[in-house]
RORODO-307983 format. One record per atom (N, C-alpha, C): x, y, z; residue in one letter. Coordinates in steps of 0.001 Angstrom, whole numbers, padded with zeros to 6 digits, always signed. Layout:
N
XYZA...
# end
This chain:
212
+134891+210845+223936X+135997+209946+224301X+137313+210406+223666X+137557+210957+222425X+138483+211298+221237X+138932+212589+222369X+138429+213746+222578X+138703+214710+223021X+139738+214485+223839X+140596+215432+223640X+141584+216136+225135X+140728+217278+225913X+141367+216847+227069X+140881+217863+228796X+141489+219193+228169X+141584+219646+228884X+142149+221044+228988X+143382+220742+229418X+143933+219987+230543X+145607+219703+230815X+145963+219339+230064X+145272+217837+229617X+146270+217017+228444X+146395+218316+227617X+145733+219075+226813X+146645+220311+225883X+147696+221036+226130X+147507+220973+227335X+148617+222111+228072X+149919+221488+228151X+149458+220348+228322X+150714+219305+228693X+151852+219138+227202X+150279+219039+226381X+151188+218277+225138X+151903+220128+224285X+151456+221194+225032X+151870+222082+224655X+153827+222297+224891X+154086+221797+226167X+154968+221971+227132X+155759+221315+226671X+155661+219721+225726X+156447+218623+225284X+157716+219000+224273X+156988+219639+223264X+158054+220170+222001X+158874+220921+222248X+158567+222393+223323X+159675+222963+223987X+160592+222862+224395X+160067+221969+225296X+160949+221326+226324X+162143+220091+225343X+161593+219783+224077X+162674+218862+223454X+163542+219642+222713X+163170+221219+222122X+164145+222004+221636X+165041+222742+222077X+165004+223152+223419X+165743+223835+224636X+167058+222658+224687X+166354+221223+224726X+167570+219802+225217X+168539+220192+223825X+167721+220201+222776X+168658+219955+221512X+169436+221196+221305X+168834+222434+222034X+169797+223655+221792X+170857+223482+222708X+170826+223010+223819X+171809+222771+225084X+172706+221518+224471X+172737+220640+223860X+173597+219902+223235X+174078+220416+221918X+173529+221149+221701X+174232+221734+220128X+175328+222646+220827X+175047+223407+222058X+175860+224866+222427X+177358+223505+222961X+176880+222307+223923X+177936+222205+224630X+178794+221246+223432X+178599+220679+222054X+179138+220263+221154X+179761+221310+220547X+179780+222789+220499X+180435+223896+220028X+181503+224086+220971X+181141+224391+221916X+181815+224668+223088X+182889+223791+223485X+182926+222647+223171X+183907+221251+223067X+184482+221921+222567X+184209+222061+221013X+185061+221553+219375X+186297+223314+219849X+185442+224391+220194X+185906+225350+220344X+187173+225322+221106X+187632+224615+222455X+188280+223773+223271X+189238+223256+222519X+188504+222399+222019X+189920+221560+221529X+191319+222333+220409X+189824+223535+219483X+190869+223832+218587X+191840+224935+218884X+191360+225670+220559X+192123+226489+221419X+193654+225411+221749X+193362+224699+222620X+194222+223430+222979X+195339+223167+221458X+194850+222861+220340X+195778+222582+219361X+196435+223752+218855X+195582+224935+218948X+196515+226110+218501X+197595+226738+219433X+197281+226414+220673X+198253+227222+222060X+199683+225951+221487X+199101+224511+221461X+200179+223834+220939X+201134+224126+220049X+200505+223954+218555X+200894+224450+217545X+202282+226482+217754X+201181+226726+218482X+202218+228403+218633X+203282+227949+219513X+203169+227621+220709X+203989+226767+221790X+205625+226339+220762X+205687+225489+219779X+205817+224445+218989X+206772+225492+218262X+206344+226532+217411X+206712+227260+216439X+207409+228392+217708X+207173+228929+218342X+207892+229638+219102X+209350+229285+219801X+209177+227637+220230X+210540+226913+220995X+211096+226831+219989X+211118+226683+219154X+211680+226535+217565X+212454+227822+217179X+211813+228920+216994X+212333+229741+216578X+213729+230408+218352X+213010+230166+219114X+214038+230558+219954X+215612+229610+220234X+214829+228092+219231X+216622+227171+219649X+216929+227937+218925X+216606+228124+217097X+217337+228312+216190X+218112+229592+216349X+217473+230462+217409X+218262+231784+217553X+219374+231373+218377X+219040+230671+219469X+220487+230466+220464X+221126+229634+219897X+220679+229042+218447X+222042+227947+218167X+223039+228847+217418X+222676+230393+217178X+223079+231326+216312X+223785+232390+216958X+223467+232534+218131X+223634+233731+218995X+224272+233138+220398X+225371+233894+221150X+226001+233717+222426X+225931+235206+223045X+225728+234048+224332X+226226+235631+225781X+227890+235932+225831X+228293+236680+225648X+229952+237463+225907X+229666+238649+226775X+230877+237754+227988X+230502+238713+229471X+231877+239700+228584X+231630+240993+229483X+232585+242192+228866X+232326+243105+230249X+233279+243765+230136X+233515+244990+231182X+232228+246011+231081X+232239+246561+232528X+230745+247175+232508X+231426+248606+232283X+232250+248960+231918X+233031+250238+231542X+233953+249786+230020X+233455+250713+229022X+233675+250474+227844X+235089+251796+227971X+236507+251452+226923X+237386+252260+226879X+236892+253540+226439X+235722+254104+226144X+235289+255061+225713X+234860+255761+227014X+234707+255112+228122X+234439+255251+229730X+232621+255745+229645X+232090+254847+228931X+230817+254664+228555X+230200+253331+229728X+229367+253868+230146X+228564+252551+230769X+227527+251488+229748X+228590+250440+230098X+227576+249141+229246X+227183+248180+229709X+226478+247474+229700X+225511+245849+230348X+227025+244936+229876X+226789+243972+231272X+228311+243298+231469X+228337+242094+230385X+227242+242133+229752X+227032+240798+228463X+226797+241211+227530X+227162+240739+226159X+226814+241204+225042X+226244+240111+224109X+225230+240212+223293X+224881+239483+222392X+225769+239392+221126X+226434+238005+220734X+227024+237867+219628X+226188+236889+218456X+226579+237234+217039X+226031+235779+216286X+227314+234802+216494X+227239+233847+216417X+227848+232658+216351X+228262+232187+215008X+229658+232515+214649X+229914+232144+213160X+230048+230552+213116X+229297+229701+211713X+229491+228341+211702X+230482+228127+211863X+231680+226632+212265X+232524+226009+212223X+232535+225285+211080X+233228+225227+210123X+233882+224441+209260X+234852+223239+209216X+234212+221878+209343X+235043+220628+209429X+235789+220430+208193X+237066+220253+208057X+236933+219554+206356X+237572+218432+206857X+237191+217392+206017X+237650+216195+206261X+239029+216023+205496X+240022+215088+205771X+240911+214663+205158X+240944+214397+203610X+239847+213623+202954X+239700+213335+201687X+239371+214910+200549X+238823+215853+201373X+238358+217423+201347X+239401+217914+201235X+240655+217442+201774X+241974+218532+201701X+242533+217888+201047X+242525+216330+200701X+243140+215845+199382X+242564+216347+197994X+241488+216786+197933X+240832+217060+196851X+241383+218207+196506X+241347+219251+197589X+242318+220757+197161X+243073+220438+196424X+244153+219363+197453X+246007+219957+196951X+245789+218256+195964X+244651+217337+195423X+245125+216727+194477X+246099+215440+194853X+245983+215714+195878X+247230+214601+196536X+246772+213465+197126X+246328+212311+195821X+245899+211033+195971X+247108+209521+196104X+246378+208695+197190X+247493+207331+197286X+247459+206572+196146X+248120+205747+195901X+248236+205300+194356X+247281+204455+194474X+246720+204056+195361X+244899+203190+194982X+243943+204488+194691X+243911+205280+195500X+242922+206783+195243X+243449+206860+193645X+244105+207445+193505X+244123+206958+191612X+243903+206400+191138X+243730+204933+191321X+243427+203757+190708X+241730+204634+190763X+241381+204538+191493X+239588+204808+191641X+239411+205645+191029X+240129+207266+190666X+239665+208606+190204X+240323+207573+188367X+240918+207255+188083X+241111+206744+186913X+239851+206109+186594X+239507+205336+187150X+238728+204301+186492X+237197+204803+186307X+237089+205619+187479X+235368+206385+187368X+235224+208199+186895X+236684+208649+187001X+236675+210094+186677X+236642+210576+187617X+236706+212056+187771X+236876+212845+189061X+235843+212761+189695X+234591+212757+189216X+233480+213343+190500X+232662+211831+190560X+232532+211152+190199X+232094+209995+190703X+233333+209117+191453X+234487+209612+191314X+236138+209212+191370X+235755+209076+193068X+235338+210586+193463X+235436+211310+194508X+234659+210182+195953X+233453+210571+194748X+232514+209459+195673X+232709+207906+195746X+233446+207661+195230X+233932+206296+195154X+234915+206035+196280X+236016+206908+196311X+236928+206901+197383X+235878+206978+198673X+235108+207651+199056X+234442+207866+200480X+233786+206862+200304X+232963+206172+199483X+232342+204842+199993X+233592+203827+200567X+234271+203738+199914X+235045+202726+199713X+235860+202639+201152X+236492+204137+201133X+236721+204177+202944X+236294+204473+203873X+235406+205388+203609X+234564+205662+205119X+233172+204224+205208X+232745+203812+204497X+231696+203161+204460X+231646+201592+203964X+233129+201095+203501X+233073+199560+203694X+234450+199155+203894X+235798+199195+203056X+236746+198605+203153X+238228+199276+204510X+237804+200949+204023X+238901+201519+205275X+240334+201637+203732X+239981+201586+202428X+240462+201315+201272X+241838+199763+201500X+241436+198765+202211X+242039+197695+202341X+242065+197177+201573X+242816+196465+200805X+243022+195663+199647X+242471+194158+200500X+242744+193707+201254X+242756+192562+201617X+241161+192499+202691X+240444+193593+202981X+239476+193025+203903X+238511+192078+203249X+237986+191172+204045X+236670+190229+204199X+235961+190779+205105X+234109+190634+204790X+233842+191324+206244X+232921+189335+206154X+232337+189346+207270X+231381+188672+208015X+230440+188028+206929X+230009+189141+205683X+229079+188693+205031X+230141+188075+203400X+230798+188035+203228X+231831+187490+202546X+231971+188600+201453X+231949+190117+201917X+232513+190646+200561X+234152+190726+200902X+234597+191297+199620X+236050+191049+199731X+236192+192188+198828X+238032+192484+199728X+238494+193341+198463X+238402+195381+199158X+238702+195997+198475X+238680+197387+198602X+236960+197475+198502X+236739+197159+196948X+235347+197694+196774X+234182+196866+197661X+234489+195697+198493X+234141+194884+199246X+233075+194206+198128X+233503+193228+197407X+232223+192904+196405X+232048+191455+197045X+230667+191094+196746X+230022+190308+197597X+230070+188935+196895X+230726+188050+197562X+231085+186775+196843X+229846+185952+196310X+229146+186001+196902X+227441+185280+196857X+226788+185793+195947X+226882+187014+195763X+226280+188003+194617X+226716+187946+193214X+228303+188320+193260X+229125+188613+192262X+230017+187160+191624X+229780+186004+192708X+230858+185148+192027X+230555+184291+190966X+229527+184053+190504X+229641+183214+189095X+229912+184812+187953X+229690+185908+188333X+230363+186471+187154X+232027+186833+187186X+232528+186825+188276X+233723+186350+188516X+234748+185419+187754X+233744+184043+188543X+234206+182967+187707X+233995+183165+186404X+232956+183772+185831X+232975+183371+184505X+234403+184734+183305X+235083+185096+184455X+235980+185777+183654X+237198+184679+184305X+236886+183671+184640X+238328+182969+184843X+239277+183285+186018X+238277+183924+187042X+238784+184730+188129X+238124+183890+189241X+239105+184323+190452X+238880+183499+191835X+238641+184259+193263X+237967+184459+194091X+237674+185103+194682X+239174+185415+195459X+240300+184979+195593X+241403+185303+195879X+242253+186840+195220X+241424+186831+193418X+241662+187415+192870X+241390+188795+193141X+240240+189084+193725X+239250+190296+194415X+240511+190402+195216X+241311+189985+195989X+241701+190328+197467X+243380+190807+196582X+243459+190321+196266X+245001+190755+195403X+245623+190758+194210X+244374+191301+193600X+244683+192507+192564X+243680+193260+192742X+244198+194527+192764X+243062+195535+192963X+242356+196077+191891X+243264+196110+190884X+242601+196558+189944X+241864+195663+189145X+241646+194370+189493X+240474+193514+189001X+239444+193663+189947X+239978+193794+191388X+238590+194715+192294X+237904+195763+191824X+238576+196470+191462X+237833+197804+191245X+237381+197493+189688X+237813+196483+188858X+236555+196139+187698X+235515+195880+187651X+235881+194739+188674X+234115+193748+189035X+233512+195054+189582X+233885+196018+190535X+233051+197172+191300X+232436+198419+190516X+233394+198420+189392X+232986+199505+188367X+231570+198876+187685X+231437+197208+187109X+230640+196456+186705X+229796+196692+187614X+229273+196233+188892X+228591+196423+189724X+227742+197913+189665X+228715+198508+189680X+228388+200471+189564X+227371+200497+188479X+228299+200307+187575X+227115+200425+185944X+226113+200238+185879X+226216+199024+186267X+224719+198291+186251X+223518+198291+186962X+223787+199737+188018X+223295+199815+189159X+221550+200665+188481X+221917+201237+187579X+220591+202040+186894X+219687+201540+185797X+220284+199888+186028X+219602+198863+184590X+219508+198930+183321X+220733+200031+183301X+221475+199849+181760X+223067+200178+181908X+223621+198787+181154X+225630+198717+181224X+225854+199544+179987X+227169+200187+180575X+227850+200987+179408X+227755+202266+179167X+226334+202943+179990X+226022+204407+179840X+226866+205319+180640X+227876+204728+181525X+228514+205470+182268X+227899+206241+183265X+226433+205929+183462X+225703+206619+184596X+224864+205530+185322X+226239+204969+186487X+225807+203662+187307X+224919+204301+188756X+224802+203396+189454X+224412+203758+191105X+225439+203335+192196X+225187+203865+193365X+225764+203423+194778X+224905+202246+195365X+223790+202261+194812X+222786+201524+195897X+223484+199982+196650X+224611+199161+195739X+224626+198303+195754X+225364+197567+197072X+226130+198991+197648X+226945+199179+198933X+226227+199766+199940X+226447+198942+200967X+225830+199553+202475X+226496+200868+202965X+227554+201198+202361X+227961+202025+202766X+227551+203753+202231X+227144+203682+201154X+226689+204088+200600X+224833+204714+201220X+224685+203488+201541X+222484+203256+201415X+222527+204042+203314X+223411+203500+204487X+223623+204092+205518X+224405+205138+206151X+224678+205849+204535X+225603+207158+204781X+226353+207346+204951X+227322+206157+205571X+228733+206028+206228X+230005+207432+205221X+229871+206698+204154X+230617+207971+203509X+230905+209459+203540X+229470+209517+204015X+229758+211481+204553X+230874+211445+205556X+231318+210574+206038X+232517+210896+206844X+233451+211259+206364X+233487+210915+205084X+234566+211080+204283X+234622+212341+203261X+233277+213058+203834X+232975+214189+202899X+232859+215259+203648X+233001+215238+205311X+232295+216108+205421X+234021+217327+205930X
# end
């Protein structure tokens, strides 16, 4: 009864084969995928690095049409490859810095912070909040050149006996409270090494206008 026929052996011979052939045919077409895909990401990847290197050449290089007869009475191709020398913007505040030739508020600012924080003070101040207005308010209630923020800054204001009128006309009590502000920007007063953070104009760059 226990015994196998002669087929049933044959049969159960045929079984294991037949399950290692399946598992070799799914192992080849799981290679054969992965192989695929990492073709696909590398044609990308080169694709990628190639358009790249060809903007950066044409943002460098121009066609210049030219005579197909050179004065040497040489035959030449009617285009020539040139590099492209950068352009140089300087901004207004850039050519004040040369020739030194500040408005008597731009002094007020290079006085009070020194030349190179002086510098950056002027470009926040005009490219990035006030336009150097003595008198602006914006929307969110700062006031003043350094635009200091009434909500923020006014009980220390008040507590020098000062009125937010005061911000708008005198400047040079503006640019105190703003120097205060500055200082204190790195969480220690008095070290003379404040931050910008405290101005939007500053945190959204606006100032490079004034630098560049």
């Amino acid at each position: 009864m226990g015994s196998k026929t002669v087929l049933e052996e044959m049969q159960d011979s045929f079984k294991n084969p037949v399950k290692k052939v399946e598992k070799v045919e799914e192992s080849n077409a799981s290679l054969t995928g992965g192989l695929i895909v990492l073709s696909i990401v590398l044609l990308v990847f080169g694709v990628a690095i190639a358009a790249k290197r060809v903007a950066d050449w044409g943002a460098e290089h121009q066609i210049v049409k030219q005579s197909v007869v050179a004065q040497s009475f040489k035959a030449q191709l009617p285009y020539r490859i040139e590099k492209i020398e950068p352009t140089v913007i300087v901004s207004p505040l850039v050519e004040k810095i040369d020739q030194e030739d500040f408005t008597p508020v731009e002094q007020k600012i290079i006085d009070k912070w020194g030349y190179r924080d002086g510098i950056m003070a002027i470009a926040i101040f005009d490219c990035g909040e006030s336009g150097l207005d003595q008198y602006a308010v914006s929307y969110t209630g700062d006031l003043g050149i350094a635009q200091i923020n009434w909500a923020v800054w006014g009980d220390a204001v008040k507590a020098m006996d000062r009125t937010s009128a005061d911000l708008l006309t005198d400047v040079d009590f503006n640019l105190d409270v703003a120097y205060i502000v500055w200082d204190r920007g790195d969480g220690e007063e008095g070290n003379e090494r404040g931050t910008w953070e405290a101005w939007v104009g500053y945190q959204n760059d606006g100032y490079l206008r004034c630098l560049r």
